[in-house]
N, C-alpha and C positions, 0 to 999 in steps of 0.2 A: 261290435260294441252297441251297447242299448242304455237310454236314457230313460229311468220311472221315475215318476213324479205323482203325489194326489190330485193334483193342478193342471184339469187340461186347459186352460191358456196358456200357462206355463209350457206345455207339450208341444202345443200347438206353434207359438212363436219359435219353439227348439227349432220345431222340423221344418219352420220356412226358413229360419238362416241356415240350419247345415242339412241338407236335404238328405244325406246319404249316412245318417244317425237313424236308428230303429228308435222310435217315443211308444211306451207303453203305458200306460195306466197304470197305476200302481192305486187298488179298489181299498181304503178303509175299512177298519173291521167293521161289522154293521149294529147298528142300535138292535136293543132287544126287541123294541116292537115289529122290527124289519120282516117282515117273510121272503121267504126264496122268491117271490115275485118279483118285492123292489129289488132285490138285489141283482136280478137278473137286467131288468127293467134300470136300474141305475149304473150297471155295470157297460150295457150296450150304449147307452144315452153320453155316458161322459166318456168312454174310448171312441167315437161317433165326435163330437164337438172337440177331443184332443187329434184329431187323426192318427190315433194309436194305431200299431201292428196288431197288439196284444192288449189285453187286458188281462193283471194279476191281481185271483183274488185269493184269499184266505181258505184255507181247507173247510172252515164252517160254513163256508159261502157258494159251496162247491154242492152240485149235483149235475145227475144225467139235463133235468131240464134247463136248468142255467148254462151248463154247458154249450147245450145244444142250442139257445137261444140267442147266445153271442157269435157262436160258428155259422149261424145260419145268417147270418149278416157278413161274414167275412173276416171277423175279428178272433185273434189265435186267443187261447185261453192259457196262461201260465198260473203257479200259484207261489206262494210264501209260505213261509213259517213252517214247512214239513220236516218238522222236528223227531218222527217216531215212525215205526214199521206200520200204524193204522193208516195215518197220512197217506203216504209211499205207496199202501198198496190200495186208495183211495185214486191216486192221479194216475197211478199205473192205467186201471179198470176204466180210467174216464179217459185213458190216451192224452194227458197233458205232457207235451213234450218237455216242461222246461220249471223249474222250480229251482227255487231259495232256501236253502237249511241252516240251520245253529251245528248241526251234526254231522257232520260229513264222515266221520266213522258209520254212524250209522247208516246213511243213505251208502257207502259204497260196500257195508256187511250186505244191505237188500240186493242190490245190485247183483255182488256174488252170490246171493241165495237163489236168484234166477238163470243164474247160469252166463253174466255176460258180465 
């Protein structure tokens, strides 16, 4: 069982009353002005001050260096909203174990397309 939330206070105080609850971040979609840097840069910084396991962001928010920018601290990366086979073979390719769908047909048509 896992607990996301926007709010790492909110996270933070989770995981000191129930210690054995996973708290993830759960990353806001990002303003236009955002580049892949805050986002990186924002995504580490508040799963970091939540004591997040994970930080989950948006497929838009996703890249190799964001990726690699939050794992290189120790923090798992999950995502949201992977609603279509672009997404899907988006998180595949960046090795995100763990995602959120509207579609779950469709995420277990990909799934069978890969063979597992």
């Amino acid at each position: 069982m896992e607990v996301t939330c926007y709010e790492p206070a909110l996270l933070l105080d989770i995981g000191r009353r129930c210690p054995s609850l996973a708290t993830d971040l759960l990353q806001r979609r990002s303003e236009e002005w955002m580049g892949l840097d805050v986002v990186a840069y924002s995504a580490l910084h508040g799963a970091r001050l939540a004591g997040a396991r994970a930080v989950h962001l948006h497929p838009t928010q996703l890249s190799p260096e964001v990726v690699g920018v939050v794992r290189s601290a120790g923090i798992e990366v999950h995502s949201w909203e992977v609603d279509d086979g672009c997404r899907l073979e988006m998180i595949e390719k960046l090795g995100i174990p763990k995602f959120d769908t509207d579609e779950l047909v469709v995420a277990l048509t990909y799934r069978e397309s890969l063979g597992g």
